[in-house]
N, C-alpha and C positions, 0 to 999 in steps of 0.2 A: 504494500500500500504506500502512497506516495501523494504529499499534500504541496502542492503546488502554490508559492506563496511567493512573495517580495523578499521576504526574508533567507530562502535558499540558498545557500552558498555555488550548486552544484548546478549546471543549464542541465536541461531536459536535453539537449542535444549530447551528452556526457556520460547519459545515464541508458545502460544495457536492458530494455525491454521486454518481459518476456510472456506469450501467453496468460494471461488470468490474473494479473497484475490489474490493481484499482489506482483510479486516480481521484484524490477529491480535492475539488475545488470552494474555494469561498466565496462570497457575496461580492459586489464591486465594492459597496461602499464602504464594507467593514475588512474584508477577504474571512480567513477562517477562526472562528472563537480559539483561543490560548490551550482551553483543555482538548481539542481536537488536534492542534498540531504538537500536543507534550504526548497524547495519546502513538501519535504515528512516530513520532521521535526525530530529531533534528537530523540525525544523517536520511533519513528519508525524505527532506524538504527539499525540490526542486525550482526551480525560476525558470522564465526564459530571457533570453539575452534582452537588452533593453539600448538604448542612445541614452547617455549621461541627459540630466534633466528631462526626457521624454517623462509624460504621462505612462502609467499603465495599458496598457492593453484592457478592452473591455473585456468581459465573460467570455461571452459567446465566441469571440477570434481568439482569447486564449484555450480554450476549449479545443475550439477545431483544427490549432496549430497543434497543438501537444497529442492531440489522437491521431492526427496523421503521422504525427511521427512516430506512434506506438505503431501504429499499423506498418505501416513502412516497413519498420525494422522487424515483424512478425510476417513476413514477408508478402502482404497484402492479402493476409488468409480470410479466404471467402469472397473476394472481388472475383467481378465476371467481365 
């Protein structure tokens, strides 16, 4: 399981993906409550790359950046 936050040290581009592996994300405006990411534990908090001073990525584009790249590296299992 892997909780995808600002706080991440590690990019999602970094991090080896495998079948049945969970991703959970937070809210935009708050991202994920403290006991949910003490729960999944720091070495499994993920980011994605960012531009110094940019905003956040909204939800939904962060969402569908980081499953394509799950997918991707699971080698697009189940695309037709």
């Amino acid at each position: 399981m892997f909780a995808l936050n600002t706080r991440g040290k590690r990019w999602v581009y970094g991090q080896a993906f495998q079948t049945g592996d969970w991703l959970i994300f937070g809210n935009e405006s708050s991202g994920l409550p403290d006991a949910i990411r003490q729960d999944i534990g720091e070495a499994n908090w993920l980011r994605l790359p960012m531009q110094p001073d940019n905003r956040s990525l909204n939800l939904s584009t962060a969402v569908a950046v980081t499953e394509f790249e799950t997918w991707r590296q699971t080698g697009f299992d189940g695309a037709v």
